[in-house]
C-alpha positions in Angstrom: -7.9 -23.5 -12.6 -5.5 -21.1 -10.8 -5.0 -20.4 -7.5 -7.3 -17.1 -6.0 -4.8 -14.3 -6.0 -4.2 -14.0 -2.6 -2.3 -17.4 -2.4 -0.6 -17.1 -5.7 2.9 -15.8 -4.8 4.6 -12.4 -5.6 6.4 -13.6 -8.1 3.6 -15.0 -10.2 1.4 -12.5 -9.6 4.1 -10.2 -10.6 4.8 -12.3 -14.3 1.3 -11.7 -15.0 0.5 -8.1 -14.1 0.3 -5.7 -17.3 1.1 -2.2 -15.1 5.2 -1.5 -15.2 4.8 0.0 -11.6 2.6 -3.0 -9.7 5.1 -5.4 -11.9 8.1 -3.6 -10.6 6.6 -3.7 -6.7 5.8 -7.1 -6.7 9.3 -7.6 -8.4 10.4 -6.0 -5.0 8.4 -7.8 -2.5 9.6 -11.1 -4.1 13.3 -10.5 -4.3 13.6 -8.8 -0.5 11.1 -10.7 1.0 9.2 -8.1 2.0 6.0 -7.1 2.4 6.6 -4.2 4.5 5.5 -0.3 3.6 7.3 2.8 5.8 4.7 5.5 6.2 7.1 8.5 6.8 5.1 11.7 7.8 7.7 13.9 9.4 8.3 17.7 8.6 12.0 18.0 8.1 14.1 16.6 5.3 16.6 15.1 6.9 14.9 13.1 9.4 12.4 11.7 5.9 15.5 10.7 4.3 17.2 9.2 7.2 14.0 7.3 8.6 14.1 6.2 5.0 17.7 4.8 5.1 17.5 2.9 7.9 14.3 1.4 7.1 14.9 0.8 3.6 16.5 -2.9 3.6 13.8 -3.7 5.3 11.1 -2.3 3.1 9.1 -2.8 -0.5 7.5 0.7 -0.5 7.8 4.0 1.3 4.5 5.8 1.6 4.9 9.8 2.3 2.9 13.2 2.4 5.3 14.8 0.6 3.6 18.0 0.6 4.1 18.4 4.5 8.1 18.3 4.7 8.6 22.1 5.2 12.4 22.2 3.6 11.1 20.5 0.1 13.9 20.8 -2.5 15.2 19.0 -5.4 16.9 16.3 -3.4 13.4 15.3 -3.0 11.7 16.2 -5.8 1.9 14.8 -11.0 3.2 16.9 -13.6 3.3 20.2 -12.1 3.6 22.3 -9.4 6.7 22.5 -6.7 6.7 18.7 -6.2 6.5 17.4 -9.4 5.3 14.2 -7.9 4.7 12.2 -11.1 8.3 12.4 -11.9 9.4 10.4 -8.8 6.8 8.3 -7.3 6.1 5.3 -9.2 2.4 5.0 -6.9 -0.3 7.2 -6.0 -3.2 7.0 -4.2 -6.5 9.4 -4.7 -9.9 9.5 -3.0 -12.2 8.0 -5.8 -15.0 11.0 -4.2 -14.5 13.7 -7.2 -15.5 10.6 -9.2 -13.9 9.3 -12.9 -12.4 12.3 -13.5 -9.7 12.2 -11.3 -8.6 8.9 -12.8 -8.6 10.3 -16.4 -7.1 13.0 -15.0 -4.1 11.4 -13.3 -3.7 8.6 -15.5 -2.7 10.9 -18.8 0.1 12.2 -16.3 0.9 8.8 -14.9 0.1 6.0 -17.9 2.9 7.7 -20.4 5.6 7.0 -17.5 5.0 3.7 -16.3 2.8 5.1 -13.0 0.0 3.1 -11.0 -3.3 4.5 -8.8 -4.6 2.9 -5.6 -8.0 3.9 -4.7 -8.8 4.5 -1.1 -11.4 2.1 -0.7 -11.2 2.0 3.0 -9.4 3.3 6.0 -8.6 2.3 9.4 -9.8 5.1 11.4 -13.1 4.4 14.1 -16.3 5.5 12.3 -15.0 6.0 8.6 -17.5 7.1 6.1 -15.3 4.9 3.4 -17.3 1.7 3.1 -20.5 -0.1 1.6 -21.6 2.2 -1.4 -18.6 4.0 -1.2 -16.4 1.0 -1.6 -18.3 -0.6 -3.8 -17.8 2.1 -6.4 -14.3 2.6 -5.7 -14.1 -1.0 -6.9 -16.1 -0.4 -10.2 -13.9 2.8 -10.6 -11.3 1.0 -10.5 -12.4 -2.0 -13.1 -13.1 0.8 -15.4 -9.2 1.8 -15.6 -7.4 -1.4 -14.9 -4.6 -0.1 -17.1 -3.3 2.2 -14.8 -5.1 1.9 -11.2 -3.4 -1.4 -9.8 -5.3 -2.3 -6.5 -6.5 -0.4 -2.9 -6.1 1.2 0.1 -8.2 -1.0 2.2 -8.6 -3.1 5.3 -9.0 -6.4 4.0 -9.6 -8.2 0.4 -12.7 -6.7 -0.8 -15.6 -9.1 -1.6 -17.0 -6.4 -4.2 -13.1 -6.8 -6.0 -13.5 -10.2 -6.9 -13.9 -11.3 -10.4 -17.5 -11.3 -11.3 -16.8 -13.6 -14.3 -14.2 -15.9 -16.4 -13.4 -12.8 -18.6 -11.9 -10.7 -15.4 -10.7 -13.6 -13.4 -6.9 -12.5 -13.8 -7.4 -9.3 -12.7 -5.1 -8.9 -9.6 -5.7 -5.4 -7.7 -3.0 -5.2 -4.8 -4.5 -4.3 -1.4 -2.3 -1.9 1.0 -3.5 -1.8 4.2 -2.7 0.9 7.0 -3.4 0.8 10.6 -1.1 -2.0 11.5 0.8 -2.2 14.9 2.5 -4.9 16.9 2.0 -3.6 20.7 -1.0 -1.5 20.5 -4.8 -2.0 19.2 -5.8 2.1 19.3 -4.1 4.9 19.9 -7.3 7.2 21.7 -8.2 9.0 18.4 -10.0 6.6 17.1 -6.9 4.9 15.1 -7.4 0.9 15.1 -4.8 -1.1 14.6 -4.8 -4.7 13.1 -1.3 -6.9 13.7 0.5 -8.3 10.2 -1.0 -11.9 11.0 -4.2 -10.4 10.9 -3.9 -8.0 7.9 -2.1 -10.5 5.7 -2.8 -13.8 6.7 -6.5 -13.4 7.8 -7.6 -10.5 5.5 -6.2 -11.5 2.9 -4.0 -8.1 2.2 -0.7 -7.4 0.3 0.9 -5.1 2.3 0.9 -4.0 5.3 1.7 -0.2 6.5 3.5 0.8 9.5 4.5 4.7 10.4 5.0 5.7 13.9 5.4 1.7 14.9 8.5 1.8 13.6 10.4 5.1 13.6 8.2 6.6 16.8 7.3 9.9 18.3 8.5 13.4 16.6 11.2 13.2 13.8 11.8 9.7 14.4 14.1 7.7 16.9 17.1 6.8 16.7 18.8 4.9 13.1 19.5 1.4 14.6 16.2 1.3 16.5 14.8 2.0 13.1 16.6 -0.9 11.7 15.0 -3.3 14.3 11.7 -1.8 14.2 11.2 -2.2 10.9 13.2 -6.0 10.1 10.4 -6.6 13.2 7.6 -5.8 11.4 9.2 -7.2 8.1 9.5 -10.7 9.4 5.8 -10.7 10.7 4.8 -9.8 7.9 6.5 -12.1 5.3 6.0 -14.8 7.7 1.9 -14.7 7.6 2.6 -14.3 3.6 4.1 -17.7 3.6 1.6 -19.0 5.5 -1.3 -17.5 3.2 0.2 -19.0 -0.1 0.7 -22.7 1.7 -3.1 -22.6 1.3 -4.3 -20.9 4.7 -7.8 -19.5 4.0 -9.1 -16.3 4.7 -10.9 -16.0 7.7 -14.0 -14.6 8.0 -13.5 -11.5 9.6 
């Protein structure tokens, strides 16, 4: 019998996975050794792309609103509109609320070029409405389209995700996780923040995701403390990995 997901490594999880783009990630996290997303929401293009740079060695995924960089252009640049999204980001997420549709929607874009979906199942923020019922059905949305929506956006591994039976028990949905910070636990708007240990080694997650943690206030610090910030957070990360797939449990927080 195999292993639960969660301590089966990146690289077997990724020889198994049907989606190009979830295959392609874990391909990534594997050969870097990295588990380590950038979350990049600044306004200007050239402090996205050089946040991006010097974070990048360090990193398996950058996570942007694209939509809020107020100098978009083609260096930048689903299938329409000014961003043409679809034609550069190999992940997505969507709010399962506006219900199948979306997915259908999205997926006749995404499917023909190799895309995935993540599902925000649940967020990090005090008082979220995004749980129970909600995340229960973000989970059965997501069963329902396994071809092209490849895991969550989610504070831990979801009990309602597990297989419910010997015909789904090689699913493997990915689990991103945001709210993660090293030297604080909130930030007085109701943000709370979980360390990597916690996130991958205790919750059972895939990914953790790390904005202002590592490239700070306004359009971002400085290159080099970039660099550190984010090797930092990658070596936190990858180290509670390892511990996870040497057979650590998942808590039961």
């Amino acid at each position: 019998m195999a292993a639960p997901i969660h301590q089966q490594s990146y690289s077997t999880r990724a020889s198994r996975h049907s989606n190009p783009a979830a295959k392609a990630l874990l391909e990534v996290m594997d050969r870097k050794k990295t588990n380590l997303c950038v979350s990049v929401d600044v306004t200007k293009k050239n402090a996205f792309l050089r946040i991006v740079e010097a974070a990048g060695p360090s990193v398996c995924l950058v996570k942007t609103h694209i939509d809020i960089i107020e100098d978009f252009d083609e260096d930048l640049v689903y299938s329409r509109g000014v961003h043409k999204i679809a034609s550069w980001s190999h992940i997505t997420n969507a709010h399962p609320v506006p219900g199948p549709g979306i997915v259908k929607g999205l997926a006749s874009v995404g499917l023909p070029l190799g895309r995935g979906l993540l599902l925000l199942a649940e967020m990090s923020s005090q008082g979220t409405l995004a749980q129970d019922e909600y995340t229960k059905q973000a989970v059965a949305m997501a069963r329902a389209h396994q071809d092209f929506v490849i895991g969550f956006i989610a504070m831990k591994r979801l009990k309602d995700q597990e297989p419910t039976s010997a015909s789904n028990e090689d699913e493997d949905f990915l689990i991103l996780t945001p709210g993660v910070g090293l030297d604080t636990k909130g930030d007085g708007m109701g943000q709370q923040y979980k360390t990597p240990r916690e996130v991958v080694l205790e919750r059972g997650c895939d990914v953790i995701i790390v904005g202002r943690g590592i490239y700070g206030k306004g359009e971002g610090a400085d290159s080099e403390a970039i660099k550190a910030e984010a090797e930092r957070y990658r070596a936190e990360g990858w180290r509670a990995y390892e511990e996870r797939i040497a057979g650590k449990s998942l808590s039961s927080s």
